[in-house]
Backbone as numpy.savetxt, mean C-alpha at the origin, in Angstrom:
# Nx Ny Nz CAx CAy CAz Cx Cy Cz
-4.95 -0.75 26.37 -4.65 -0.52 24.95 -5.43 -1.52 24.09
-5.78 -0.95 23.05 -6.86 -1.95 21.99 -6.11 -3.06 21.37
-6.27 -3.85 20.91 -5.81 -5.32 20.28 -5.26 -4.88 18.91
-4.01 -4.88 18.13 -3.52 -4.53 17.35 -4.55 -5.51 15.91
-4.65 -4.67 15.01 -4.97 -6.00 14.31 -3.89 -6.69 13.13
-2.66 -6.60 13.03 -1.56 -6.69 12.91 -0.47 -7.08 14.11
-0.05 -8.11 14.50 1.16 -8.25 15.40 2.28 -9.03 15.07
3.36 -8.42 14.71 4.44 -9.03 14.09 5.70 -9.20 15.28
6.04 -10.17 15.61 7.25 -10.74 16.56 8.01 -11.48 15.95
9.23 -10.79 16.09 10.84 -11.28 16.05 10.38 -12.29 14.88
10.25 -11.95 13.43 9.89 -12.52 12.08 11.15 -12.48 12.01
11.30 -13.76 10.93 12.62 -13.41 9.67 11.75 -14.24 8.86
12.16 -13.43 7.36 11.59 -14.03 6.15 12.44 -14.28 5.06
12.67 -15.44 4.42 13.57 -16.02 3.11 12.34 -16.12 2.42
13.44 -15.64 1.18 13.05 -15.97 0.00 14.28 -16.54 -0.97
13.46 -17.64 -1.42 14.54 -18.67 -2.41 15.94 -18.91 -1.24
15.81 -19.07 -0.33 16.54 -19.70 0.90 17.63 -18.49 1.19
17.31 -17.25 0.63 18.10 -16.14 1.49 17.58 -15.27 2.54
17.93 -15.24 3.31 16.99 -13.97 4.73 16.77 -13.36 4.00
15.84 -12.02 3.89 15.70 -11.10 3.11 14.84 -10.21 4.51
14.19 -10.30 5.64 13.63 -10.35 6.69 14.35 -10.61 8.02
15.12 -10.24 9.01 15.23 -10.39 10.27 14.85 -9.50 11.47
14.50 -10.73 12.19 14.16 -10.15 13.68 12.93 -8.55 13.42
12.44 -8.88 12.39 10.95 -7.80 12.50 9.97 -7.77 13.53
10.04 -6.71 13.97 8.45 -6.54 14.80 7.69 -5.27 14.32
6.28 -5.06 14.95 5.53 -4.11 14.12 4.03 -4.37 14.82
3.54 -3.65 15.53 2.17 -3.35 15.58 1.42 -2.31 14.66
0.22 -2.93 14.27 -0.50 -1.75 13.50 -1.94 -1.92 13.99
-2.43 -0.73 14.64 -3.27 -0.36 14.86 -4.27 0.22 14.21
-5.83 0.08 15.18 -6.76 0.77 14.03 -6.74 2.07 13.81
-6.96 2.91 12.17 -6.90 3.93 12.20 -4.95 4.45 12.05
-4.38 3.71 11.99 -2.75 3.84 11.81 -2.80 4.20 10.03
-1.72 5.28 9.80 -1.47 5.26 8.67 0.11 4.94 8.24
0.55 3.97 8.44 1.96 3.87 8.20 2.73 3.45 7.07
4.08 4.52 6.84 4.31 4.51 5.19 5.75 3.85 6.11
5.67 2.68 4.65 6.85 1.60 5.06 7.82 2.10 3.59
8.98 2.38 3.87 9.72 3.05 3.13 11.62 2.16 3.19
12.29 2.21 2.31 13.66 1.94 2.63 14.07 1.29 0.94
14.65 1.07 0.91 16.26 1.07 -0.80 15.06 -0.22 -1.17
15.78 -0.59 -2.52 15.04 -1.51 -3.44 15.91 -2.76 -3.15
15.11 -3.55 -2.87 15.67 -4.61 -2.20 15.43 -5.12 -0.84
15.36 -4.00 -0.12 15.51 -4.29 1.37 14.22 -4.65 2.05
13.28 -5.58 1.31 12.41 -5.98 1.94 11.43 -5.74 2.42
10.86 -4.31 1.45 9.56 -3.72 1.63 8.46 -4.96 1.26
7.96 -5.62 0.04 7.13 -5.97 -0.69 7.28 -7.50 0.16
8.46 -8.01 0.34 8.30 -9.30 1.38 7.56 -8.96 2.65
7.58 -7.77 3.14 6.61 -7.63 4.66 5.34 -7.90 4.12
5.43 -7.08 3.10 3.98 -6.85 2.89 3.52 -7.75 2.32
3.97 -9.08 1.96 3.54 -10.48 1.84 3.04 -11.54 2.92
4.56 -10.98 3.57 4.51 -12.14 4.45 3.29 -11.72 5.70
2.56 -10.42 5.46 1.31 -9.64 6.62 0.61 -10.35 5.75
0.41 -10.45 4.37 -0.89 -11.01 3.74 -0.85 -12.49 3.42
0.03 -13.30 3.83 0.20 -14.77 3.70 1.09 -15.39 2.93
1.31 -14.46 1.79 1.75 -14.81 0.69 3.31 -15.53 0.85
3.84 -15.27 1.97 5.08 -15.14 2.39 5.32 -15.95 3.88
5.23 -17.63 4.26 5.53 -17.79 5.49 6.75 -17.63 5.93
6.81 -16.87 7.35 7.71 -16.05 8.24 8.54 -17.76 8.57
10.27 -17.78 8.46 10.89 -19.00 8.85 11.06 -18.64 10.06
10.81 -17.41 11.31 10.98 -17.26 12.60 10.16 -17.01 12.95
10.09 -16.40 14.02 8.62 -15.78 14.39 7.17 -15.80 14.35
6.65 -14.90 14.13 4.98 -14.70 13.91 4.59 -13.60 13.43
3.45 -13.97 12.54 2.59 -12.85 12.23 0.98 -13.10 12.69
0.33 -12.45 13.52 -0.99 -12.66 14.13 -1.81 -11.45 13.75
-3.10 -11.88 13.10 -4.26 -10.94 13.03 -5.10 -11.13 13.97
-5.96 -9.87 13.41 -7.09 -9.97 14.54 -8.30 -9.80 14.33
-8.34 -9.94 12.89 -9.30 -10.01 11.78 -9.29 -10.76 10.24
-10.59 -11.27 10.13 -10.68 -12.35 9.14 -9.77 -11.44 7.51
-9.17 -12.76 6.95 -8.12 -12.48 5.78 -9.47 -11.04 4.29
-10.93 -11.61 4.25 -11.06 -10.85 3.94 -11.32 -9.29 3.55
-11.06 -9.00 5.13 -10.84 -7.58 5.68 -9.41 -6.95 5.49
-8.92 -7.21 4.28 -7.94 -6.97 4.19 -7.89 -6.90 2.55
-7.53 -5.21 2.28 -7.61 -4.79 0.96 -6.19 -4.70 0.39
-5.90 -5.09 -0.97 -4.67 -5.04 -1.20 -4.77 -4.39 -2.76
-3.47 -3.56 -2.73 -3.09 -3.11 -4.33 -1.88 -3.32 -4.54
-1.73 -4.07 -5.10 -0.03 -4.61 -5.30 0.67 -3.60 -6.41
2.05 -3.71 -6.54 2.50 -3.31 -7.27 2.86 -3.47 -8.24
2.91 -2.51 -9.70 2.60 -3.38 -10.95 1.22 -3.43 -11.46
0.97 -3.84 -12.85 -0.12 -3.81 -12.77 -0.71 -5.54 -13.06
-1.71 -6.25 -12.83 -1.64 -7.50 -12.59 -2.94 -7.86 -12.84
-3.34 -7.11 -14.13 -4.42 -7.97 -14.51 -4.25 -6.98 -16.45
-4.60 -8.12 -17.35 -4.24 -8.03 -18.68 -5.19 -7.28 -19.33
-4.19 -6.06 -19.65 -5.15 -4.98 -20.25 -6.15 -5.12 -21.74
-5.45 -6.48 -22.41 -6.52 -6.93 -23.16 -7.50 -7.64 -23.01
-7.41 -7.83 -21.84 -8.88 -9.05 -21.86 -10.18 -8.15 -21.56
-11.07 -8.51 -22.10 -12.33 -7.70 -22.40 -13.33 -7.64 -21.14
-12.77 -6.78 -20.44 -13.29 -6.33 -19.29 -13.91 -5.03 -19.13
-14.61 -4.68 -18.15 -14.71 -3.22 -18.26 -14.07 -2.71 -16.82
-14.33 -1.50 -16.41 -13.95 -1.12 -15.49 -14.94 -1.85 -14.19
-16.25 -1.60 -14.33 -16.68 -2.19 -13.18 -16.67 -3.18 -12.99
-16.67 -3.88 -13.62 -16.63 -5.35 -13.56 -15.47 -5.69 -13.01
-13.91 -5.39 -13.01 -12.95 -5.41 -12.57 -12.83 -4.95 -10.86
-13.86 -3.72 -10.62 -13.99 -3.56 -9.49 -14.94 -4.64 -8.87
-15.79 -5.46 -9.70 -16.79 -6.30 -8.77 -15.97 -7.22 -8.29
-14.73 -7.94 -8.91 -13.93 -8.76 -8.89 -13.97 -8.69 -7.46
-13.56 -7.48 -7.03 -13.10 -7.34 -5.37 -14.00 -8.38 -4.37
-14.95 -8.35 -4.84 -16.11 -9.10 -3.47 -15.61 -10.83 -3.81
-14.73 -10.93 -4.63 -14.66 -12.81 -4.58 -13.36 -12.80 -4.17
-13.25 -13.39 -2.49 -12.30 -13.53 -2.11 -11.28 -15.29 -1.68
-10.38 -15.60 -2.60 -10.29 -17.34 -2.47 -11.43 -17.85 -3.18
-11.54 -18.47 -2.20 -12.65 -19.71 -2.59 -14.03 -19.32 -1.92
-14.09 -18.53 -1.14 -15.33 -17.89 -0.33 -15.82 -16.40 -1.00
-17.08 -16.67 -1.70 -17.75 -15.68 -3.08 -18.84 -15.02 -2.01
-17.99 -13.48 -1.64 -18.49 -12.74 -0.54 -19.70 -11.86 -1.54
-20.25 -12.65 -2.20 -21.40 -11.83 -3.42 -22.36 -11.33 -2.93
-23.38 -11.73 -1.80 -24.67 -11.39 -1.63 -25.33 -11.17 -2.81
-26.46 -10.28 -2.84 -27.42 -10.07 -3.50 -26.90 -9.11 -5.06
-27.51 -9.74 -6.01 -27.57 -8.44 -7.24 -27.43 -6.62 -6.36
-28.28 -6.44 -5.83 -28.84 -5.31 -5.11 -27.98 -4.69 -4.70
-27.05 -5.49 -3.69 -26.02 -4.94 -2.66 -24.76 -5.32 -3.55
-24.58 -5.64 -4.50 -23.32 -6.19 -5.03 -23.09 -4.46 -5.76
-24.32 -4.22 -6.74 -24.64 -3.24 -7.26 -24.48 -1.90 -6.78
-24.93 -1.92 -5.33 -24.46 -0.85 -4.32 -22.71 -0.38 -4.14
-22.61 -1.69 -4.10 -21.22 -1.93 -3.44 -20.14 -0.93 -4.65
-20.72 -1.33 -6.00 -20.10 -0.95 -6.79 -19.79 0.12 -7.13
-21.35 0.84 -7.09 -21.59 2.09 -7.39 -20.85 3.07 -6.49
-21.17 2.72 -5.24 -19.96 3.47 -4.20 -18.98 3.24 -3.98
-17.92 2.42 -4.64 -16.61 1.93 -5.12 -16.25 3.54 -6.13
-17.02 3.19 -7.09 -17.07 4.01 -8.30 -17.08 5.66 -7.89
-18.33 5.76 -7.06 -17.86 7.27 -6.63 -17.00 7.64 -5.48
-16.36 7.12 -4.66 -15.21 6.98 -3.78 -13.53 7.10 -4.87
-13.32 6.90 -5.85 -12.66 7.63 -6.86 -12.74 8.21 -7.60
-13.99 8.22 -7.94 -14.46 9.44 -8.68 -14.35 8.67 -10.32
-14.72 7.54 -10.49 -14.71 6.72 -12.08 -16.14 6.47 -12.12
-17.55 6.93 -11.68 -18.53 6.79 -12.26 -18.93 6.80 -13.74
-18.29 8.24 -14.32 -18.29 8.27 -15.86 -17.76 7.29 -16.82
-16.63 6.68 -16.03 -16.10 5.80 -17.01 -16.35 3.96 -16.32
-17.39 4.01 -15.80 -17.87 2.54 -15.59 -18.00 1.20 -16.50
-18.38 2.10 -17.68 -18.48 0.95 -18.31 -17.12 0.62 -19.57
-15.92 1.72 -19.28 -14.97 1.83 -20.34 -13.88 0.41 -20.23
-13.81 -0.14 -21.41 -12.49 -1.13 -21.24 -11.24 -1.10 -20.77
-11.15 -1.55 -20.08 -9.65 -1.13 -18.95 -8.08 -1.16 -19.80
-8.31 -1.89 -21.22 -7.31 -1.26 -22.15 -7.10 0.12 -22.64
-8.43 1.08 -22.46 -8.13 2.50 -23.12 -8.35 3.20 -21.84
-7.98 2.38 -20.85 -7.71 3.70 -19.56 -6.19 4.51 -19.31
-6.09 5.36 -18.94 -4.78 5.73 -18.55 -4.00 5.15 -17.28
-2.70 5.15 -17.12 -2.20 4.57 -15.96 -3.01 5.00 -14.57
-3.38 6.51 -14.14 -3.77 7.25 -13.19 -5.35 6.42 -13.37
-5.82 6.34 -13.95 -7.40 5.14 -14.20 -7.43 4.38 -13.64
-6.53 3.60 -14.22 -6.37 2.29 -14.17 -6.03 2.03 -12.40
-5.10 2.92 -11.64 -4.87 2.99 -10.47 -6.04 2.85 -9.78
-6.88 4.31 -10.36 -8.11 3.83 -9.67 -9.06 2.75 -9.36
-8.79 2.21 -10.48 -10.31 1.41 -10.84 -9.90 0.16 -9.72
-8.25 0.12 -9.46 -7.56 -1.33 -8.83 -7.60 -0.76 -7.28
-7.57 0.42 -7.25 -7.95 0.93 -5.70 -9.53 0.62 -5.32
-10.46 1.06 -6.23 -11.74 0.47 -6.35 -12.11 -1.08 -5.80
-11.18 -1.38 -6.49 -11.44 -3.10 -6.55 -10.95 -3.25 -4.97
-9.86 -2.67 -4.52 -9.26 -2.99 -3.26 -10.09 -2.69 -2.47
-10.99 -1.84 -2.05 -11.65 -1.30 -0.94 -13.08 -1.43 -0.91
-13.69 -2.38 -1.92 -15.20 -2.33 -2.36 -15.71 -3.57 -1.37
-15.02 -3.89 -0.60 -15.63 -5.04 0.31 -15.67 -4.46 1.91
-15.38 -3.19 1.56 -14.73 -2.40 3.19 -13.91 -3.02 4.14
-12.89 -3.07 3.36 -12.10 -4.00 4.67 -11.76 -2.65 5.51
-11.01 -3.45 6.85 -10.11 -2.77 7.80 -9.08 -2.37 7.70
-8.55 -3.10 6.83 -6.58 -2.98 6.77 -6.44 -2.58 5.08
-5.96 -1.09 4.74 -5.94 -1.41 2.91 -4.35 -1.33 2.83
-3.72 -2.06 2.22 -2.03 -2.46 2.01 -1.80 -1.80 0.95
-1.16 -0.83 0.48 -0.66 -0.36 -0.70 1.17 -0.69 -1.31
0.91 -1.61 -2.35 2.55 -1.73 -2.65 3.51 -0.84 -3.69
3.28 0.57 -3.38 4.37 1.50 -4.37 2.94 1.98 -5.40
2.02 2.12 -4.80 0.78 2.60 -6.10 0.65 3.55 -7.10
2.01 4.60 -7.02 2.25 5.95 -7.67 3.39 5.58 -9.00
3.62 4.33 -8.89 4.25 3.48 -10.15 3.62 3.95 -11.53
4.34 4.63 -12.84 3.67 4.79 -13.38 2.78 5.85 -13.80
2.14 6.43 -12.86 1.36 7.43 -12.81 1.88 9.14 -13.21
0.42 9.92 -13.47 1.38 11.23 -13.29 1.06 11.93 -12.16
1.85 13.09 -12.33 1.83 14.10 -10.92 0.34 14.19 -10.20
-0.37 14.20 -11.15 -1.57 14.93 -10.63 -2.64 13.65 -10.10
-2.22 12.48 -10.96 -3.09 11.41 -10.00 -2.20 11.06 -8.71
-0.67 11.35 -8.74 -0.57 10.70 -7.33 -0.71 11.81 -6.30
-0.98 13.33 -6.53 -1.16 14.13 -5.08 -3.17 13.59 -5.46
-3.86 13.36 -6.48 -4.99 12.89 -5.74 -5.02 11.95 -4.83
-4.07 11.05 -5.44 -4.23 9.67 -4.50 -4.39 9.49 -3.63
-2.94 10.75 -3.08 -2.61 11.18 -1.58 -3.85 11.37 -0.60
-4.39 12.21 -1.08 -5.48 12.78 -0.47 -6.36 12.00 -0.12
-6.87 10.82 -2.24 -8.23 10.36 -1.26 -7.52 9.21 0.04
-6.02 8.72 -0.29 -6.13 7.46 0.81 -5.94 8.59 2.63
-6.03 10.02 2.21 -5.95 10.56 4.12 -7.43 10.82 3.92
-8.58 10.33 2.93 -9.71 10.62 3.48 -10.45 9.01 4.09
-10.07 8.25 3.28 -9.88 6.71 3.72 -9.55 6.10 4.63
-8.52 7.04 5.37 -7.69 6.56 6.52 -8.45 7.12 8.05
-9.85 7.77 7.63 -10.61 8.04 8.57 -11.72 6.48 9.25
-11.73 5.90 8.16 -12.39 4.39 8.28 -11.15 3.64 8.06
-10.47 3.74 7.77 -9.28 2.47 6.90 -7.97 2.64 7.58
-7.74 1.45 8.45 -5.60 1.61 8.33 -5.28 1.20 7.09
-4.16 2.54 7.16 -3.36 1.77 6.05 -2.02 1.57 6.13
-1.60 0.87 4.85 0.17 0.29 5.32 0.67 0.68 3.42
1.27 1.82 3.69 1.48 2.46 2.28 3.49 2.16 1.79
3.53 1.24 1.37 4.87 0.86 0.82 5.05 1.86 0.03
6.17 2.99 0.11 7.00 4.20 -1.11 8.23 4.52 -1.15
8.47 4.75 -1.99 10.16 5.05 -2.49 10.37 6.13 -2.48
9.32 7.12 -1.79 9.45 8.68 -1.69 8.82 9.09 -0.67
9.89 9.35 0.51 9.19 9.97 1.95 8.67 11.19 1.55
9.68 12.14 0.37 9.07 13.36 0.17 7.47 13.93 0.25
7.40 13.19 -0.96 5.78 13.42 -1.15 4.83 12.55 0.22
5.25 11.39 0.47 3.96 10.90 1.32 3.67 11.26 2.74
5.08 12.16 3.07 4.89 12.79 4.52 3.84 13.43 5.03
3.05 14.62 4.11 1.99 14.89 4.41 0.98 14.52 5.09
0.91 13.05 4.70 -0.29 12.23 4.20 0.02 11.26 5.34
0.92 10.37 5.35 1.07 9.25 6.71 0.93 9.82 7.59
1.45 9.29 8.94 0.70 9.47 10.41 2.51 8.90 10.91
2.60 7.47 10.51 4.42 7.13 11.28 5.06 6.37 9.91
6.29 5.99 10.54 7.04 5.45 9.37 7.87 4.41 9.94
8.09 3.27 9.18 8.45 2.17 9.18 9.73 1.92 7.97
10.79 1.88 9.01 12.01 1.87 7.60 12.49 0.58 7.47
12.63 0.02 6.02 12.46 -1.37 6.59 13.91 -1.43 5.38
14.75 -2.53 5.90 16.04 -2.61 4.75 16.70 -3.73 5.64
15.90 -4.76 5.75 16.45 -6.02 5.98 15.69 -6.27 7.60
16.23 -5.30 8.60 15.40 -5.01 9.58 14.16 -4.19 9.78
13.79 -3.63 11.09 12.66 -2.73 10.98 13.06 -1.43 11.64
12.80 -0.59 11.75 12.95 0.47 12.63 11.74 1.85 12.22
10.70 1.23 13.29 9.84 1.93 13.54 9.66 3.83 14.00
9.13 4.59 13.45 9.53 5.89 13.81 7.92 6.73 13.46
7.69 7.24 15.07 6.29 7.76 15.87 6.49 8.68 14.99
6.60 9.40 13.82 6.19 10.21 13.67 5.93 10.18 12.13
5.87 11.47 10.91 5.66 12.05 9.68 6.71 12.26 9.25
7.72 12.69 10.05 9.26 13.23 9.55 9.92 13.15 10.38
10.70 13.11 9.13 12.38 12.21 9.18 13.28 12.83 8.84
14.45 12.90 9.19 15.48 13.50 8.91 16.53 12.82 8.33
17.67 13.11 7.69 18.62 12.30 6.77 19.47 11.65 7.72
19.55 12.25 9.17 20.40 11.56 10.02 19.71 10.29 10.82
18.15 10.48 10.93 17.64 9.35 11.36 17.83 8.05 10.39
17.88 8.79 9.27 17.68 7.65 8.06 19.16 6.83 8.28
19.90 7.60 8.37 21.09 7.09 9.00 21.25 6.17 9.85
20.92 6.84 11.39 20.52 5.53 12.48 19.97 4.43 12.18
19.02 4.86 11.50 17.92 3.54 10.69 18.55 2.40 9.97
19.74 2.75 9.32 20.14 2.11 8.14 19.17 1.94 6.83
18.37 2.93 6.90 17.52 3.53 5.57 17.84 3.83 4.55
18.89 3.62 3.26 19.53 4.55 2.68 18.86 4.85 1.52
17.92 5.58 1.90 17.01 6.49 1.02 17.12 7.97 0.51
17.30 8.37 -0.41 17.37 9.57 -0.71 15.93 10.81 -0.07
16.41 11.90 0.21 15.02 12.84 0.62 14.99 13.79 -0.39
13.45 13.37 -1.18 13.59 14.37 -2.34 11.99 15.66 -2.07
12.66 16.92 -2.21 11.80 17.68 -1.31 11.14 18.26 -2.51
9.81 18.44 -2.15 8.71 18.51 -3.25 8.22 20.00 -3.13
8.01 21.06 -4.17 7.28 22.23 -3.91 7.00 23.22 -5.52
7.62 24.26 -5.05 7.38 25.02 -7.05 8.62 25.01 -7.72
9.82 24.24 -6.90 10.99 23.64 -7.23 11.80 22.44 -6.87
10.64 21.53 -7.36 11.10 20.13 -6.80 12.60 19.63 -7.12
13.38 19.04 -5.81 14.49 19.19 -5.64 15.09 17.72 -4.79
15.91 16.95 -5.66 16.80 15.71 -4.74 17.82 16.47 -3.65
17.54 16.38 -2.44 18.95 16.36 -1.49 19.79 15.51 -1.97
21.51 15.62 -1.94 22.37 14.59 -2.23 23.20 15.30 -0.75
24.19 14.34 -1.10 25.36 13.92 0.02 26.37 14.90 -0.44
27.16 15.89 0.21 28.61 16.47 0.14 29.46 15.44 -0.77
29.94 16.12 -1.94 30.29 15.02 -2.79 31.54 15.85 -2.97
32.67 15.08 -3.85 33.74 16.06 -4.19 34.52 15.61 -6.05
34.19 16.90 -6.57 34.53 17.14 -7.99 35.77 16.77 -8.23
35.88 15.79 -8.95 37.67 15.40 -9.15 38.36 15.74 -10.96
């Protein structure tokens, strides 16, 4: 079996001196598309810290198997100030300076880098537009841009459909299952509905982990899991499942 480039053992993670993390494990492999899903709170956005550093594990371990800048991230939220006088590409060049190590190379190849950033979402036309008069679904892009313009291995997504409308997040969908032909990814969502398509396994995470080989899930696994996520089923009558309730 190939070398994970992700290996997480028996973690627990605090924050501000409360567990928020126990006893996690988790391999992610190359070419894995796994949507990490579970309630608000339960410790989605701490994994996905404590995989990118941001977050040291008080148990366990987290081990890569590849250098920190091979590793693309879009956090959640948006986290860079829509007034400051930027443009779009330029925001995507951002991507190649990683820390303190300015992964720039040449004018030439920086330029490259960009341009095929740019058409990999499809924002060529609007390259040179100020990232204040973009729309939310833009703006997604241009920060997905920025995330993947160095080609990493691993792209981390934290809740990226925040915001957005319908029609940029089934693009989204798509371009990250055309991405996921070069790219693992680790897609944090608050909606198994829609991202089932699109992932490969699922990771329910709500204090613990409970890993699951497959695309779909059922309300009773979510159960076993201790997942307590709603399943909201998507089509030409998009529709919340609820629980047997009783009218008083």
């Amino acid at each position: 079996m190939s070398t994970p480039l992700i290996e997480i053992k028996n973690m627990d993670v605090a924050y501000q001196k409360q567990l928020v993390l126990s006893n996690i494990s988790l391999s992610v492999f190359e070419h894995d598309f796994i949507g990490i899903i579970g309630p608000n709170g339960g410790g989605k956005t701490s994994l996905v810290k404590a995989i990118l550093g941001l977050l040291k594990p008080v148990g366990g371990s987290v081990k890569h198997s590849m250098n920190s800048w091979e590793i693309g991230y879009l956090p959640q939220g948006n986290q860079v100030d829509e007034n400051f006088p930027i443009t779009v590409k330029e925001v995507i060049a951002s991507g190649l300076e990683h820390g303190l190590k300015m992964r720039l190379g040449t004018t030439k190849s920086r330029q490259h880098k960009v341009e095929k950033a740019l058409e990999t979402v499809g924002l060529k036309a609007l390259h040179s537009r100020p990232i204040g008069e973009l729309s939310g679904g833009e703006f997604q892009r241009t920060m997905l841009a920025r995330a993947i313009i160095s080609s990493p291995r691993l792209l981390i997504l934290d809740e990226p459909d925040t915001h957005v409308d319908n029609q940029f997040e089934t693009e989204l969908y798509a371009l990250l299952k055309e991405l996921n032909k070069t790219i693992t990814i680790l897609l944090v969502s608050h909606d198994i509905g829609i991202i089932s398509p699109y992932i490969k396994t699922i990771a329910c995470v709500n204090r613990d982990l409970h890993y699951h080989a497959s695309n779909e899930i059922s309300e009773e696994q979510l159960k076993v899991y201790n997942c307590p996520i709603e399943i909201i089923a998507h089509g030409p009558v998009p529709h919340r499942v609820i629980k047997e309730h009783i009218h008083k």
